[in-house]
C-alpha positions, 0 to 999 in steps of 0.5 A: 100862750096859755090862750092858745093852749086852752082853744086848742083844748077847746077845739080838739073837745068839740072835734071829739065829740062831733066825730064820736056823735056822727060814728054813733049816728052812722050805724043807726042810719043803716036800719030803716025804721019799722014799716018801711017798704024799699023801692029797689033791690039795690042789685039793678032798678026792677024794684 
């Protein structure tokens, strides 16, 4: 029983920190980066 009670530990730790990188990583993935030029205008496909 002890096992088991250390793997869930295990698995809620790394379930943590993979939700808590992949929150970080969205909010950086919203910004283009620098000289980037858009090919639409996100309203209708003129550009």
């Amino acid at each position: 029983m002890k096992t088991l009670t250390r793997f869930n530990r295990a698995v809620a730790l790394v379930a943590v920190s993979v939700f808590s990188f992949a929150s970080t990583q969205s909010t950086q993935a919203g910004t283009p980066p620098e000289g980037f030029t858009a090919l639409f205008n996100e309203k209708d496909l003129s550009g």
